[in-house]
C-alpha positions as CSV (number, residue, x, y, z in Angstrom):
1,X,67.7,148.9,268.6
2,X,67.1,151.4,271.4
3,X,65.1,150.3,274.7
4,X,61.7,151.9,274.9
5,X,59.9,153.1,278.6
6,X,56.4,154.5,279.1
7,X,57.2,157.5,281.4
8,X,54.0,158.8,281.9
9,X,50.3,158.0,281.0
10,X,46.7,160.3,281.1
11,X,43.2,159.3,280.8
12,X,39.3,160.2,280.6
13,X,37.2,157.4,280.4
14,X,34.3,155.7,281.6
15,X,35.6,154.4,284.8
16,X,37.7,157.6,285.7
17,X,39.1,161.1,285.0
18,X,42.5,159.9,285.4
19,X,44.6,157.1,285.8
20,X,44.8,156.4,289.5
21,X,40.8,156.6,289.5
22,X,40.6,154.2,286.4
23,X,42.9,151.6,288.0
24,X,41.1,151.6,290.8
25,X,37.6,151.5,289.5
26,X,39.4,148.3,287.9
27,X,40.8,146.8,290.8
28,X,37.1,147.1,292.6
29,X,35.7,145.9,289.2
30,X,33.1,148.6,288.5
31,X,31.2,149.1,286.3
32,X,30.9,152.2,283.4
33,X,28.0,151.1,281.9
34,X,24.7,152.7,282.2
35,X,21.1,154.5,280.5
36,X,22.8,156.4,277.8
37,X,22.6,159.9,278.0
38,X,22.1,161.3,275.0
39,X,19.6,163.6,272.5
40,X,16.8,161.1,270.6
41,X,17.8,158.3,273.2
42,X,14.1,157.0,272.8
43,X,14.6,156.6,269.5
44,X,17.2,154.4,269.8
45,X,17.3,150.2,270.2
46,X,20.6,150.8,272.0
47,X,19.9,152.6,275.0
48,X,23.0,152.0,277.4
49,X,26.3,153.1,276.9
50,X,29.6,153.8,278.8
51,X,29.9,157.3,278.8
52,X,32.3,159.6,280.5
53,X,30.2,161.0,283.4
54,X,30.7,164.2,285.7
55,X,32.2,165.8,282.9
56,X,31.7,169.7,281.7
57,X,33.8,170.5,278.8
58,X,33.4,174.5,279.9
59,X,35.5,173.3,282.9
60,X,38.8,173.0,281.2
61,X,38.2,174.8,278.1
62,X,37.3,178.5,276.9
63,X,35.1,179.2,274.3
64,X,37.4,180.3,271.9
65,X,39.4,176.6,271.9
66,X,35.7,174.5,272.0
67,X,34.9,176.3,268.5
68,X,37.9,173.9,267.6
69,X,37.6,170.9,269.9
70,X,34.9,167.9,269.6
71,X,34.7,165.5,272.3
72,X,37.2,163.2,271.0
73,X,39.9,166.1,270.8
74,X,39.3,167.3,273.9
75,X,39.7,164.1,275.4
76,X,43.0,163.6,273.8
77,X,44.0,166.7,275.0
78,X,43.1,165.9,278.4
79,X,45.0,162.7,278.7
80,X,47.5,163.9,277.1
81,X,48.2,166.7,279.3
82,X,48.1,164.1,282.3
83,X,50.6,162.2,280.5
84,X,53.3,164.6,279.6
85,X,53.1,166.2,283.3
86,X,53.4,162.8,284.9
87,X,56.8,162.2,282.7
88,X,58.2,165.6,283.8
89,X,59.5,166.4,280.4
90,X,59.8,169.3,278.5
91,X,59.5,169.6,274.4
92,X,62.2,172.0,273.5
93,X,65.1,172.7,271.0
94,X,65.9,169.4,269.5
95,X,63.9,167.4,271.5
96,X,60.7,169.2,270.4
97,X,62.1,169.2,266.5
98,X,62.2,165.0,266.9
99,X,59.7,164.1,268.7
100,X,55.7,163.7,267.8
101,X,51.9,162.7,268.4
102,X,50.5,159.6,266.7
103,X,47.1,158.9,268.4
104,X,44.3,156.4,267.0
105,X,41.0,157.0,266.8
106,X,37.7,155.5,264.5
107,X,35.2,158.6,264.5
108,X,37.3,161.1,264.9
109,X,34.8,164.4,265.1
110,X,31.6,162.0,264.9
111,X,30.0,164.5,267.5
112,X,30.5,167.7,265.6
113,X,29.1,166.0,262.2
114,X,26.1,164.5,263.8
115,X,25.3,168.1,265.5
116,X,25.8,169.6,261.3
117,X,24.0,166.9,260.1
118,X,21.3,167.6,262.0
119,X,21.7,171.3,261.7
120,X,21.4,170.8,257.8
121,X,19.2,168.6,257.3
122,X,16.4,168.5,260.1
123,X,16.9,171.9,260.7
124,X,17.4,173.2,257.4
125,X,20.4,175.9,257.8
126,X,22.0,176.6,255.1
127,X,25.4,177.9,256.7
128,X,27.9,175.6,259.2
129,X,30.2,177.0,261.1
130,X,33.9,177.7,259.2
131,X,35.3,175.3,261.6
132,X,33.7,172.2,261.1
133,X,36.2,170.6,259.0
134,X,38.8,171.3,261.3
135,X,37.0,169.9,264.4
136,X,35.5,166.7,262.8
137,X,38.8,166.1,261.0
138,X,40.7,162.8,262.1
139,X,43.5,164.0,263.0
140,X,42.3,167.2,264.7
141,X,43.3,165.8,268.3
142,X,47.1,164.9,266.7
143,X,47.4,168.6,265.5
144,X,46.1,170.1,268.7
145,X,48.2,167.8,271.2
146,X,51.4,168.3,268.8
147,X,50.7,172.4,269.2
148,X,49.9,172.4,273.0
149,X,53.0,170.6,273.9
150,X,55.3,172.1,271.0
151,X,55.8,168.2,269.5
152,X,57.3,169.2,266.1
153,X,58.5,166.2,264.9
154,X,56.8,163.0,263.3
155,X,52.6,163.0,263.9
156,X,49.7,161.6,262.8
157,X,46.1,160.0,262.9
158,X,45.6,155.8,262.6
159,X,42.3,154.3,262.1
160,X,41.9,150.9,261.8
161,X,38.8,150.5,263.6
162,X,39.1,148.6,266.7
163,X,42.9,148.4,266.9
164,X,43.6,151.9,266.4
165,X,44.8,152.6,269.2
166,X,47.3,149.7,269.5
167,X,48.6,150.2,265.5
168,X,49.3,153.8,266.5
169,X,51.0,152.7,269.8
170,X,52.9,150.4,267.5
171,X,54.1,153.1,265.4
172,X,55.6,155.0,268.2
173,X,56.7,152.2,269.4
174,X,59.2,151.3,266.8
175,X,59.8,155.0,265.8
176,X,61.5,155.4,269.2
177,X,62.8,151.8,269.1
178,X,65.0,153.0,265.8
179,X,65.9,156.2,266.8
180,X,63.6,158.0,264.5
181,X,62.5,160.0,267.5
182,X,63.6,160.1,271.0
183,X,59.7,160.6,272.4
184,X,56.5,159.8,271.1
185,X,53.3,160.7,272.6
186,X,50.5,158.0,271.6
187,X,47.4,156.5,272.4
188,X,43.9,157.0,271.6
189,X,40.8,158.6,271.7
190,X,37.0,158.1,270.8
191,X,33.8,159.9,271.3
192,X,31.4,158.2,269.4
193,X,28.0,158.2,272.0
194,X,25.9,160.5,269.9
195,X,22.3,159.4,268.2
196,X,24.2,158.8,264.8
197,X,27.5,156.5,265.9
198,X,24.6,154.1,268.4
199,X,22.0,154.0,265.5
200,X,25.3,153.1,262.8
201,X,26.1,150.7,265.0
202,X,22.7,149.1,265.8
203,X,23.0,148.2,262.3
204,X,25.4,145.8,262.3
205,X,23.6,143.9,265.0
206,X,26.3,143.3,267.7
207,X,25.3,145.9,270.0
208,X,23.6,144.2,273.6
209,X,20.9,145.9,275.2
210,X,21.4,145.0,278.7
211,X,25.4,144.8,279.8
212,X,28.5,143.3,278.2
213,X,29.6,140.0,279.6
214,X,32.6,138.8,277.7
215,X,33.7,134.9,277.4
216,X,30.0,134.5,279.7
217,X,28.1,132.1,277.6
218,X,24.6,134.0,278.0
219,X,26.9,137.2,276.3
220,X,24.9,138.8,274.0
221,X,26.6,141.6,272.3
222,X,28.8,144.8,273.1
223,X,28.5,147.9,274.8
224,X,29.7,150.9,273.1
225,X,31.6,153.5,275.1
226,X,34.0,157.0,274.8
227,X,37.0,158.4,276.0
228,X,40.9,158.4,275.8
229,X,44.5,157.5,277.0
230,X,47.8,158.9,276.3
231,X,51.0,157.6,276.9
232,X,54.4,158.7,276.5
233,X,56.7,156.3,275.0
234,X,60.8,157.2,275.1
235,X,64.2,156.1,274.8
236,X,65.3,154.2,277.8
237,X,68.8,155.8,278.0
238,X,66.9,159.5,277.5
239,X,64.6,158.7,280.3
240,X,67.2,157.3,282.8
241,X,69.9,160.3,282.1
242,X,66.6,162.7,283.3
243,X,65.8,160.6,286.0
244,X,62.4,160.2,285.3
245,X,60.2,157.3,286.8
246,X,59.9,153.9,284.8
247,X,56.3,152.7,284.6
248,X,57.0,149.9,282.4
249,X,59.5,148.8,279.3
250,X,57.5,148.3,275.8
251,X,59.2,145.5,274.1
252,X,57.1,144.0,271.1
253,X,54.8,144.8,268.6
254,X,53.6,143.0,265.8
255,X,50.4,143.1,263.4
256,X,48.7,140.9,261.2
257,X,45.9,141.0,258.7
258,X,43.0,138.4,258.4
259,X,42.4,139.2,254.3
260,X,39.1,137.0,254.7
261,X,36.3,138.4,255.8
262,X,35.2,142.5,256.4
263,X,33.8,141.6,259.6
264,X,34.5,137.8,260.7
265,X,37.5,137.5,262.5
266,X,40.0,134.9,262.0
267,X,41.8,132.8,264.7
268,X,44.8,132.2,262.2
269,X,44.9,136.1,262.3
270,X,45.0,137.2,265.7
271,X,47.1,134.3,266.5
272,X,50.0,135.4,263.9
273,X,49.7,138.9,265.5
274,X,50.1,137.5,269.1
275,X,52.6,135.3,268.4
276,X,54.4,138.1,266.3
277,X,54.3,140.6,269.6
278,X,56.1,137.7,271.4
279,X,58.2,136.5,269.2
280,X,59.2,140.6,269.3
281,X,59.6,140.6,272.6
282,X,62.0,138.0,272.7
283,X,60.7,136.0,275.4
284,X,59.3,132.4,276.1
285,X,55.5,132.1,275.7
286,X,55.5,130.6,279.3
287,X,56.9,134.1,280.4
288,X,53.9,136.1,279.6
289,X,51.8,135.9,282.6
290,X,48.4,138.1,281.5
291,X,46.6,139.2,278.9
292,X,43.8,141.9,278.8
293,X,41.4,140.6,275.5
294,X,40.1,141.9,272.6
295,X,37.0,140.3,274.6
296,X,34.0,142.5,273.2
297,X,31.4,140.0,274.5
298,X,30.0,139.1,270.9
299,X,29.7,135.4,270.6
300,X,32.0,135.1,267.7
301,X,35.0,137.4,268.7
302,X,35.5,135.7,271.7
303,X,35.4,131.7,270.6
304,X,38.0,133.4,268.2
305,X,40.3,135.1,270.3
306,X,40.4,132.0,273.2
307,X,41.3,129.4,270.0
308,X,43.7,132.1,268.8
309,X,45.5,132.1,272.2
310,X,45.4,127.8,272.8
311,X,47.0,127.9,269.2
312,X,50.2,130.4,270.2
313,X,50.5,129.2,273.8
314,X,50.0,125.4,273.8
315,X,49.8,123.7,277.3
316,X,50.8,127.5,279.1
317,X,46.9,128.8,278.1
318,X,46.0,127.0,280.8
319,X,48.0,129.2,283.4
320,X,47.5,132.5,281.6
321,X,45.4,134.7,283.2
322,X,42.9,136.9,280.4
323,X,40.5,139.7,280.7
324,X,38.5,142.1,279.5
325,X,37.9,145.3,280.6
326,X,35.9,145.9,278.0
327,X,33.3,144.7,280.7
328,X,33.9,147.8,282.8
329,X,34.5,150.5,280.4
330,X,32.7,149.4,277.4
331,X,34.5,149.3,274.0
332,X,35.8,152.7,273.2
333,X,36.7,151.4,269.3
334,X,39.5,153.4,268.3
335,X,40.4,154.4,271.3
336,X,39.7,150.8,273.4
337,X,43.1,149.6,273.2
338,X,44.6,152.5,274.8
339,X,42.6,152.2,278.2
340,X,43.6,148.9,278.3
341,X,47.0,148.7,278.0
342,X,46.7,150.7,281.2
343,X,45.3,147.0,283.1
344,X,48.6,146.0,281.8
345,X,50.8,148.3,283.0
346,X,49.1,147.8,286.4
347,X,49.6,143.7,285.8
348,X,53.4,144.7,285.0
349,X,54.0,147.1,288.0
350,X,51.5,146.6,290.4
351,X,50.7,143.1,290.5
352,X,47.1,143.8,290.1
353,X,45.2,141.7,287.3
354,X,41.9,143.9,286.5
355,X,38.7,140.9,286.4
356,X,36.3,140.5,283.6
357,X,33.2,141.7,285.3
358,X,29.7,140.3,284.7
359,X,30.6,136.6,284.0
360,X,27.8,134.4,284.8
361,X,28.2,131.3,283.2
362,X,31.4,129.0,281.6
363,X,31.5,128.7,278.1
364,X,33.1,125.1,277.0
365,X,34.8,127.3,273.9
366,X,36.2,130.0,276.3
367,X,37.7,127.6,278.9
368,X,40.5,129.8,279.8
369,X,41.2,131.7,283.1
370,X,39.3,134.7,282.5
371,X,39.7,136.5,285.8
372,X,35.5,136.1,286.8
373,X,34.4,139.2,288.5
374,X,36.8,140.2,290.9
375,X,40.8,141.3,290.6
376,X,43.3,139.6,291.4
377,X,46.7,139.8,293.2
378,X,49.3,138.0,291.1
379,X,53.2,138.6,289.6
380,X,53.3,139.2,285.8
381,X,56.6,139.9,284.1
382,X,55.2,140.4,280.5
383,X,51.8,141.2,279.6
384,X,49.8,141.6,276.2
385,X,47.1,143.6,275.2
386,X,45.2,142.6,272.1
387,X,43.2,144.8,269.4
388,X,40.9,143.2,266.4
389,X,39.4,145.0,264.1
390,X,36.5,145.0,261.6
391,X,38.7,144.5,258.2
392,X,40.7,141.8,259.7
393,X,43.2,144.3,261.0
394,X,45.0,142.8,264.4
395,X,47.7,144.3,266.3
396,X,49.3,143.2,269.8
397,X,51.2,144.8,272.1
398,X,53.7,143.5,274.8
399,X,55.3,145.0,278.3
400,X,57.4,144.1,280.9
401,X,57.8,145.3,284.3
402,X,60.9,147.7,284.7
């Protein structure tokens, strides 16, 4: 089994256009979430978001590509670029026949269909555009980052809800890990802040209207938000005969599914995923030193996830450190778990541990270390960052500094 690296890593989200912006919105603990921003916003219960401000699509596409692009592609594209120019490779020859794009994302093109929708119905056109398939397809942002960067080799779309990003991370993961490709480029993206993903989601009646405060007990729901991260995974030995720079080693993955309930998580679940990723990893539950949460502030998820973890770790709970920066940038479903893992590659190589921001009050059935409000400066040799979905789907990754 080959070693795997993360060489390079891209982002657009909430709390920054890029990663050195997004880590240290984290590190100062600030806050995405604001008054949404969006057409028939009065019409909404849900009227705050985390939404990726300052940004003008014409800016760094032409017209020509945005006939092809929705928000969630052009978001993947953008990270993705980041990514692949911070690793300094190039995706030629072989290397370009053998390596490929698996990205994770929930709504795929949910802005372009809500814009048709609308179009049809409200406004009674008969015609669409010829390339609305295209753009509102799933795995539109796979196809378009695999032809921009020549990636001919193994690509495509996971959506699993909530832990899409993190099952398509997985993927790559163990692709590189046996030598199936020699780079993957992975992560996630979602754009779902349009009138029809906030009013679907109002629905199910998890949604807060005033700020997400994970493991607080006066939470009250989560806060939606959009965006991206892209990462490229690749063989150890490949990276170090290039001489490219190590941003952390990937070194377990494991998934689980609940089977009980379509939107009631289970502790048993998540805790078989987390102790999977470890038990991947090959390392001592008292070696894992952080873990950035599912933590999406709704009463249940939370009690869930902090039993989930006392049940793997024992006795060490107590000196884990856990957050959610779900409180910052709001949860970007498919695409969540990708921002994350970038508070634990900062944990990992920094020493930075990003805070759970707006906790107010303990909750007796969260009694964990949850990082209240402000960063901290700590050493971490392996971190994990969790992802549960609706459907019961879990999946958990683990890094280690380099």
């Amino acid at each position: 089994m080959r070693r795997v690296v993360i060489t390079g890593a891209g982002t657009i989200n909430p709390l920054g256009h890029d990663v050195a912006s997004t880590m240290g919105a984290m590190r100062e603990g600030r806050c995405g979430i604001g008054p949404l921003d969006i057409r028939d916003v009065d019409r909404l219960q849900i009227k705050i978001g985390a939404q990726v401000r300052g940004y003008d699509e014409a800016d760094h596409f032409d017209r020509q590509k945005l006939t092809l692009y929705d928000r969630f592609t052009q978001f993947a594209l953008l990270a993705a670029d980041q990514a692949i120019a911070q690793s300094g490779i190039s995706f030629d020859g072989e290397l370009s026949d053998k390596s490929g794009v698996i990205i994770g994302t929930s709504g795929g093109g949910l802005n372009t269909q809500d814009d048709n929708y609308r179009a049809v119905y409200e406004d009674g056109k008969n015609r669409v555009h010829p390339f609305i398939v295209p753009r509102l397809m799933n795995n539109a942002a796979v196809s378009h980052v695999a032809m921009t960067h020549n990636l001919r080799g193994p690509s495509f779309t996971v959506a699993t809800a909530c832990a899409s990003s993190n099952h398509a991370m997985g993927q790559a993961f163990n692709m590189v890990r046996s030598g199936m490709a020699p780079v993957m480029v992975t992560g996630g993206s979602e754009a779902m802040l349009c009138f029809g993903g906030i009013k679907a989601w109002e629905g199910l009646r998890v949604m807060s209207k005033d700020g997400c405060r994970p493991f607080s007990a006066n939470r009250n729901g989560m806060v939606q938000g959009e965006g991206a991260a892209v990462f490229v995974f690749e063989d150890m030995e490949h990276a170090q005969a290039r001489g490219a720079e190590i941003l952390c080693e990937v070194v377990g993955f494991a998934m689980s599914s609940d089977a009980s309930d379509i939107v009631v998580p289970s502790p048993d679940g998540a805790a078989r995923a987390i102790a999977g990723a470890v038990r991947d990893a090959q390392v001592d539950v008292d070696a894992v030193g952080y873990i950035n949460a599912h933590g999406t502030g709704t009463a249940v998820n939370d009690k869930t996830e902090c039993a989930a973890i006392r049940d793997v770790f024992g006795t060490h709970a107590d000196n884990l450190m856990i957050s959610s920066t779900k409180s910052m940038h709001g949860h970007l479903i498919g695409g969540t778990g990708a921002v994350e893992l970038l508070s634990c590659i900062m944990a990992v190589k920094d020493g930075v541990i990003a805070p759970t921001i707006g906790f107010e009050t303990p909750d007796p059935a969260c009694d964990l270390d949850v990082v209240p409000n402000e960063a901290r400066d700590a050493k971490v040799d392996v971190a994990l960052s969790n992802a549960f979905a609706f459907g019961g789907l879990n999946a958990v990754i683990a890094v280690k500094a380099a």
